[in-house]
N, C-alpha and C positions, 0 to 999 in steps of 0.2 A: 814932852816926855814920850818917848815910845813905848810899845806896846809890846810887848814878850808873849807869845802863843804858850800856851798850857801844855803841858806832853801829855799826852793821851796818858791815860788810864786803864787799870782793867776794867773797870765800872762804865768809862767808854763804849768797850767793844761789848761788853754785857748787855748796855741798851739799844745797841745800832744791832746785833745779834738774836735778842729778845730772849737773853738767856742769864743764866744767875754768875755773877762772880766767879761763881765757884768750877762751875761749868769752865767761864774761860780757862782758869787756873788749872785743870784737870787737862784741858788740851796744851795750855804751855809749856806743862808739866810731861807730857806726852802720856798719859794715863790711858787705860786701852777703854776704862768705863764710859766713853762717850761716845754715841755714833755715830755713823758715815757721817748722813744729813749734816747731824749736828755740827760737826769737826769743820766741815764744810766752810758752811756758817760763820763760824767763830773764824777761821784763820780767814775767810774776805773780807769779814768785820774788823780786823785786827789793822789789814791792810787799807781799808779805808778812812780808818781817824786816825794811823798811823803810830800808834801800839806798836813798840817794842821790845822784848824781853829782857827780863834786867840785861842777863851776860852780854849780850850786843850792846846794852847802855852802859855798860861800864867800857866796853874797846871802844865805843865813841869819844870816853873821856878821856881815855888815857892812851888815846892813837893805838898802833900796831903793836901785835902783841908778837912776830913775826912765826908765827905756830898755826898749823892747818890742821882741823880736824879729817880726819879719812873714816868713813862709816861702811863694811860692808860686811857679808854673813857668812864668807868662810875665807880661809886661807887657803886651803887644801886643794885646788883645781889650778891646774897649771899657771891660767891667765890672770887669776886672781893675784898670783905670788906676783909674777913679772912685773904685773903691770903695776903693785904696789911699791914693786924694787925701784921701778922706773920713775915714779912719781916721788919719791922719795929722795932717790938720786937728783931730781931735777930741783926738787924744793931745796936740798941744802945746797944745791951751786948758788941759788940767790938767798941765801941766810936762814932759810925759814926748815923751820922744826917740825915734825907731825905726832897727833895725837890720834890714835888709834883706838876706836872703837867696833868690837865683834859683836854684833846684833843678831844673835843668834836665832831666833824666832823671823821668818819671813810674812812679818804681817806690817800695814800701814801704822799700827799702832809704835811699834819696835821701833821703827825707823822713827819716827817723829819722838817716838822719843831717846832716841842716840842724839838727834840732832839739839835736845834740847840740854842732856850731861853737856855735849861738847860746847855748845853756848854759854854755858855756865863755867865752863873749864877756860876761857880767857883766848879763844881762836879768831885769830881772820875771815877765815871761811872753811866752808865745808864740802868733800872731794866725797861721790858715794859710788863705791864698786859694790855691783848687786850681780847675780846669776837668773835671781827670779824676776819676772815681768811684773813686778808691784808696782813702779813707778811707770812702764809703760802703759796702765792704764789708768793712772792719775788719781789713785787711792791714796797715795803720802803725798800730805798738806805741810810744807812747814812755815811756821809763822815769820812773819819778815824780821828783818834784823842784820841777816849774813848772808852772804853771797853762795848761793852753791852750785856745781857742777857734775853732771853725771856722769861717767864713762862705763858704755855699756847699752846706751839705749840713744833711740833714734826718731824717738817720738816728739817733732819740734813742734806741734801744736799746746801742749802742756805744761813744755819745760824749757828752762833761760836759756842754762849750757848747757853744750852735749857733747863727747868726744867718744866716739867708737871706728874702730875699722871698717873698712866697707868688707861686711860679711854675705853679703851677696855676690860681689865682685871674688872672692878668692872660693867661695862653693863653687861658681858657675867655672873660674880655670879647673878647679880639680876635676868636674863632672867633665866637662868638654875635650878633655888632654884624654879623658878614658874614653870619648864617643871617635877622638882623631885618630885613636889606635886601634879601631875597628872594633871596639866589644858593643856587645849589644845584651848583654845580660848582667847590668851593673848592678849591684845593691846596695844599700846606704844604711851604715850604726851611726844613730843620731845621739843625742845630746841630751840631757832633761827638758822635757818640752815646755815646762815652765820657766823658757829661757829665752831671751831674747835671738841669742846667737845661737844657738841650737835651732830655733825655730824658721829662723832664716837660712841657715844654712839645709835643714833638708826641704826647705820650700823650693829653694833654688834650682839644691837637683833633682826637684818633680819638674819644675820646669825645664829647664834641660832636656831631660828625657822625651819630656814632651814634643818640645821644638823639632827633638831629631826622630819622631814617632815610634818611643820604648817606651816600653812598659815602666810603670814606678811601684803600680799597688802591688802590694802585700809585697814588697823587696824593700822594706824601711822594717830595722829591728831597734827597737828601744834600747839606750843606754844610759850611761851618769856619766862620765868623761873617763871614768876608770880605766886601763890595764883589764880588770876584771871583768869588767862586761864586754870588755873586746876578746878575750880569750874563752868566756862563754857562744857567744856572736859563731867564732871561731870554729867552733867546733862542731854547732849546727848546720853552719854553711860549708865545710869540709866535707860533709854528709849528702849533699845536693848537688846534682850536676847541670842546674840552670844557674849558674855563676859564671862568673870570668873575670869580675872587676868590685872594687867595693872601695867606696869615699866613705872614710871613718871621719866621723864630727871631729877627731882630736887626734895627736900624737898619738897619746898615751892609750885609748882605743885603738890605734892602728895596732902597737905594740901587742897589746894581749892578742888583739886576729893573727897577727902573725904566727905568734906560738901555737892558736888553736889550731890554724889549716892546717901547721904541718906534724900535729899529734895524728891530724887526719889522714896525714899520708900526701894533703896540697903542696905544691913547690909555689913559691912566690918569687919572681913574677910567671913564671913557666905554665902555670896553670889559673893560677888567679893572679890580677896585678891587683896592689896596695896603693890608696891614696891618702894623706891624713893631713893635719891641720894645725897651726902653730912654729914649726920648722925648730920646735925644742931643741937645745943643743946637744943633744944624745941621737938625734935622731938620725943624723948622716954618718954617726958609728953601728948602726945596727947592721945587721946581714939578711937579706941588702939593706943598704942604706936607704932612705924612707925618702918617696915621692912626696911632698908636701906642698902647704901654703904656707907661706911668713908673713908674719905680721910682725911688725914693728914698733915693740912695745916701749921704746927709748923714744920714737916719735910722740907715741902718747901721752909721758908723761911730761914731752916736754909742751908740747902743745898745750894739754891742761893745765900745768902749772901759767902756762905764759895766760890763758884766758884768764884764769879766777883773780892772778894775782892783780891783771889789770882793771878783774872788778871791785879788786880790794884797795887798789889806790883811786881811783876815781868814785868809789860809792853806788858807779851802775851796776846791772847786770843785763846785759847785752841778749839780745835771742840770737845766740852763734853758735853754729852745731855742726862740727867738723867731724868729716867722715874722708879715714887714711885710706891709702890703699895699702894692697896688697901685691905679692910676687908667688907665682907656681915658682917651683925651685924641682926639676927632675931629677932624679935620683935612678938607683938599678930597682927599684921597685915594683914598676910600672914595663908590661912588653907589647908588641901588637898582642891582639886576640889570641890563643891557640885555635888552630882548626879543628873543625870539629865533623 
């Protein structure tokens, strides 16, 4: 007569955790009343007697549910939309459905607990589009069960999958196409620095700058990815005559600078050239038409979907962290220097 192994329990992870039932339950729950330590704790406890929570023990039972949860905390920044367009597009080429959850709050707490609605909502796995570096510094724990994938971050010491562009590689053409055209007083409207990609992107062109012995400090002006904070940006540096060049974190920042310089009296490229980021499909109708980076958001999603789904048929989840590239795309935005 063979032997049948017991399935873990909560009362399992409770004792290997040295915490009460209820505790566990609060974390499976994604409840925000538990902390750091503790959350810790409990989700490596979970993982080692092999604790899974119901919603994953029921898609165990009854196979594929052919539905991907997608978890991220806004819609409204350009990359976010695309790249959810994209991954979406790509999940129904192979039959699968997605379920969408906006986790409005940027805290590890939010997140773990999206992932555990969507757990319970009958999903394969789970896709997380984030803006904020919460998961780059390994504060969201989630409990095993579902395979999930980040797009967004690059942090392969903490996390299985990972699928972002290489946001170093498309800062560093934007910055260096402005250093080839002889300017030397470049400035940089960045991104929320609470951002992976913002972050890397004006790290990059301090770097740059560097390499080619220019100035960075106090030439980085804070943004959100807005229009609005580009056209704010816009108008202060309209006002300044140590300009010539300026790498926007984003299209839609280029866009508003545009409108500022030239409330200012600036001509684009003639006085200042423009560089921006994303290669939005507006942006080679503008006047001029917008010097950018492309990123290739059809790649992404197909990429991602081909990773998760193959941790969804096989049961692993692989440490595989793919990083696209990117293409400068020139445009009339961008001139040599003016003299000066």
């Amino acid at each position: 007569m063979s032997a049948h192994r017991r399935a873990a329990v909560m009362a399992d992870v409770a004792r290997v955790a040295g915490v009460s039932a209820q505790t566990v339950s609060r974390v499976a729950n994604g409840e925000m009343n538990v902390r750091a330590a503790t959350r810790r704790r409990v989700v490596e406890a979970m993982r080692e007697v092999g604790y899974r929570p119901n919603g994953a023990a029921r898609a165990l039972k009854r196979g594929s549910f052919n539905t991907i949860g997608v978890i991220t905390f806004t819609l409204s920044t350009f990359g976010n939309s695309h790249t959810l367009d994209a991954v979406t597009t790509s999940l129904a080429k192979r039959g699968y459905s997605v379920k969408l959850i906006l986790s409005g709050e940027q805290t590890s707490s939010s997140v773990s607990g999206a992932y555990n609605r969507l757990a319970d909502e009958a999903v394969d796995g789970i896709i997380m589009l984030y803006e904020a570096g919460l998961l780059d510094h390994g504060e969201a724990l989630f409990p095993p069960g579902l395979p999930v994938l980040v797009i967004g971050s690059t942090r392969v010491d903490s996390l299985g999958m990972t699928v972002d562009v290489n946001q170093e590689q498309g800062a560093r053409l934007a910055t260096q196409h402005l250093v080839g055209l002889g300017h030397r007083d470049i400035w940089h409207i960045a991104g929320p620095m609470n951002g992976f990609a913002a972050r890397k992107r004006e790290d990059t062109w301090r770097a740059v700058l560097s390499d080619n012995g220019l100035q960075s400090e106090g030439r980085s002006i804070p943004g959100d990815w807005t229009a609005d904070s580009g056209y704010a940006a816009g108008l202060f540096l309209g006002d300044r005559d140590d300009v010539t060049a300026v790498f926007a974190a984003n299209d839609s920042i280029a866009i508003g600078l545009i409108r500022g310089l030239r409330e200012q009296g600036k001509r684009v490229p003639d006085d200042i050239s423009v560089v921006g980021f994303d290669d939005a499909p507006d942006s080679a109708f503008l006047w001029p038409p917008l010097t950018t980076v492309s990123q290739d958001f059809s790649m992404v999603g197909e990429v991602s979907s081909q990773l998760l789904l193959e941790a969804v048929r096989t049961g692993e989840t692989p440490a595989a962290h793919s990083v696209l590239p990117t293409q400068l795309v020139v445009r009339q935005s961008t001139a040599p220097a003016p003299r000066r």
